[in-house]
N, C-alpha and C positions, 0 to 999 in steps of 0.2 A: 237688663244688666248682663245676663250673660250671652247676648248676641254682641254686645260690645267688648266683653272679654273676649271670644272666640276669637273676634274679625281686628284685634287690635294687638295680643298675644299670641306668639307661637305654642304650643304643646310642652315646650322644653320650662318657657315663662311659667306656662300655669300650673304646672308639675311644680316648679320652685315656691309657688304664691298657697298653691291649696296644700298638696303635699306638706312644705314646710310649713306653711301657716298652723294646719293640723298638729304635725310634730312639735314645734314650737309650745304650742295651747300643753300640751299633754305634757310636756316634760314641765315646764312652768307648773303647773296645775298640781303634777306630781311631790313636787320641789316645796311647795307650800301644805298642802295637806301632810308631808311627812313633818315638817315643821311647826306645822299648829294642833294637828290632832297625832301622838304620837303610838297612843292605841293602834290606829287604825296600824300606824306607821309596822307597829310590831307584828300584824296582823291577826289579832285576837275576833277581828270579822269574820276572819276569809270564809268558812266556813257557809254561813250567810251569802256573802259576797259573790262566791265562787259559783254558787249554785243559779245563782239571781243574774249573776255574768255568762253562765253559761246558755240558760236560757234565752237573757236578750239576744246573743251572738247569734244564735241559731236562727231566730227569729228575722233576726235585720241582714244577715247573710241571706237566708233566702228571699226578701223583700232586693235587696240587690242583686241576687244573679236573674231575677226577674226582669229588674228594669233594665240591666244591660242589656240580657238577651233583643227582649222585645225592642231597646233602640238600635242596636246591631242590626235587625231584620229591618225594622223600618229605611238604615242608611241603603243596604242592599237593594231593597224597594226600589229605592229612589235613583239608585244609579242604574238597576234593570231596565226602569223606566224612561231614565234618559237617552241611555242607548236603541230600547227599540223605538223611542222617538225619533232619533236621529237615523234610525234605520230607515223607517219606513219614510222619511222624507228624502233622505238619498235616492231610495226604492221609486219615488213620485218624478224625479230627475232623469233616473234612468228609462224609466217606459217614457217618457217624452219623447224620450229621442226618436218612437213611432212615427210620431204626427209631424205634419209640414212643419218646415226652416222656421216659418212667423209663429206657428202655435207653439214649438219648441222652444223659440225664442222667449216668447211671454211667459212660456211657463217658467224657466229657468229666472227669468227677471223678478217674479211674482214669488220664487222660494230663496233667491235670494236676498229678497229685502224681509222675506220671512226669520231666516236665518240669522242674518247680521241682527234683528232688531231682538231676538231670543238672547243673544249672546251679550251684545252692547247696550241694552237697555232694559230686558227683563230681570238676565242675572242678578246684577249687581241688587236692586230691587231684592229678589227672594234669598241674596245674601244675608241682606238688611233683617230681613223676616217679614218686608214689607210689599208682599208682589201686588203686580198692578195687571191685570188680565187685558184690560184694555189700550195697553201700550202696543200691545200687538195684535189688535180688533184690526186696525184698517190692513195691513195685510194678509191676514187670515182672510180678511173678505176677499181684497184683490187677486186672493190666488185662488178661491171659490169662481170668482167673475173668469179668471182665466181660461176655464173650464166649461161655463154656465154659455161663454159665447162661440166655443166651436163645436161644431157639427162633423163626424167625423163620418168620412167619406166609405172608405174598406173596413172589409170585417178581420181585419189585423187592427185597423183603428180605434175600430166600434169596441172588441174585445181589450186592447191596453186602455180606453179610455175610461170603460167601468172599472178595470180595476184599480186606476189612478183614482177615482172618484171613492172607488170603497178604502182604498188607502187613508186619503184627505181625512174620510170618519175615522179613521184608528188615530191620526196624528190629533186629530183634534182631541181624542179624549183622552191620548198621553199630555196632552198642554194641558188639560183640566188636571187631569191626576198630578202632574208636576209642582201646578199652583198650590195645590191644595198641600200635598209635601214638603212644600217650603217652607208653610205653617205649623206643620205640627209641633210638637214640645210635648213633655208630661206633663199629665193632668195634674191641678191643683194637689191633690190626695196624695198623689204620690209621690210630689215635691217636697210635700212635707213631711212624708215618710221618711225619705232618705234624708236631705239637709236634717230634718228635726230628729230623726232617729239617731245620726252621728251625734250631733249635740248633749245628747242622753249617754251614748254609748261610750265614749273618751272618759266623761270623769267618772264612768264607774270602775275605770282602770286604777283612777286614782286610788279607790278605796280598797284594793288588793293589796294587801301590805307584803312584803316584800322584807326581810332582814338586810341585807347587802344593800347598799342604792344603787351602786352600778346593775347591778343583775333586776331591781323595778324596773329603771332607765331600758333597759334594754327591751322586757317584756311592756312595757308602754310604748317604747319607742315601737316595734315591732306592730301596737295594735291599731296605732293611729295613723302609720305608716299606709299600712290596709286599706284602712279606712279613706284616707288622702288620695291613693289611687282610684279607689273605686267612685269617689266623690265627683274626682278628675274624667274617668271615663263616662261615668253619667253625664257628665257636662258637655264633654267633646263630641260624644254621638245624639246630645240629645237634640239639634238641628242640624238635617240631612245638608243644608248647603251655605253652612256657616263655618268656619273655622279651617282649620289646616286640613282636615277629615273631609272640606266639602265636597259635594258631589261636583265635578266641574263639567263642563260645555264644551270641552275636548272633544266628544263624540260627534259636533256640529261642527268640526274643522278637521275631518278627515275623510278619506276617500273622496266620492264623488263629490263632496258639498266643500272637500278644500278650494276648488275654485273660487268659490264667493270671499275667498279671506287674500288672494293674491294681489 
């Protein structure tokens, strides 16, 4: 559900759908409980209330600037990782240019179909949240074999050629780390931490009684408000290469690897 919201809503949409939806519930909510229960309304609770509110707040405030943080680092991850993927494959282009015209040739042929099939048929895939490792098995090999069949002649060769080879290992385990990045989400636990925590925490605003309704309205509006954003930014960072926040594949259409995109 919400890799289809990401990938189908801008930031500005989901801000209007959670955000308001939240506000909407709490002022509604408010509006009735002053209505039917008018105790509360005069606030003969608060006392109770106040105490019981202030404690959850505490509580579910710091259960959310956890999960931010920790999805915030994760997005960061994931674009450090894309980048030095994209590095050290540009980095495998550039030492080619060592080896003879034909081995330079295959090698550039061999990271270029590397490259195009990351961008044009993995992406979209780890968009989804659904990557597929093996879309890009038969070039990862072919650009192994590129390697596997020349013999290099000078010890300018022999020296770019190991370290072309020890490169291939770092790229290969940035495509691993990548994959597996695509995937991540919050854990069950913590999903219902926060969704089910807000759920809890909105109508205990309700039962703050309040004498004025504009000035409840206001401190309601205010807490669900809160609440909306932070629900909103849990959801936006909670996959690194979904929504308007994603990581993108920019990094594989610049510098030396723009040639494969002309």
């Amino acid at each position: 559900m919400e890799i289809w919201l990401l990938n189908h809503f801008n930031t500005f949409a989901l801000f209007v759908i959670i955000c308001g939806g939240v506000v909407a519930v709490a002022v509604a909510g408010t509006l009735v409980v002053r209505r039917r229960l008018p105790r509360v309304a005069a606030g003969k609770y608060n006392d109770m209330i106040g105490v019981v509110l202030g404690m959850y707040a505490a509580i579910y405030g710091i259960i959310l600037a956890f999960v931010v943080v920790a999805e915030w680092e994760g997005l960061n991850q994931a674009n450090t990782n894309v980048a030095a993927e994209a590095s050290q494959t540009a980095e495998v282009v550039r030492e080619a240019s060592a080896f003879p015209p034909d081995q330079q040739r295959k090698v550039n042929e061999a990271m270029g179909e590397y490259v195009r099939a990351v961008v044009d048929k993995q992406w979209p895939l780890m968009r989804a949240g659904t990557p597929d490792a093996n879309l890009t098995n038969p070039q990862v090999t072919a650009l192994y074999q590129a390697f596997q069949e020349y013999e290099p002649k000078t010890e300018a060769q022999q020296t770019y050629y190991s370290q072309s080879v020890s490169t291939l290992a770092e790229i290969a385990s940035a495509r691993r780390t990548r994959l597996t990045q695509s995937e991540q989400q919050l854990p069950m636990l913590l999903t219902i931490l926060v969704y089910g925590g807000a759920i809890v925490m909105i109508p205990l605003t309700f039962l703050y009684g309040i004498e004025g309704l504009r000035a409840q309205l206001m401190f309601v509006v205010a807490v669900a408000g809160l609440v909306g954003v932070s629900l909103l930014l849990c959801l936006t960072l909670d996959r690194p290469f979904a929504g308007e926040l994603a990581v993108s594949p920019q990094p594989f259409k610049e510098g030396v690897l723009a040639q494969y995109w002309r």
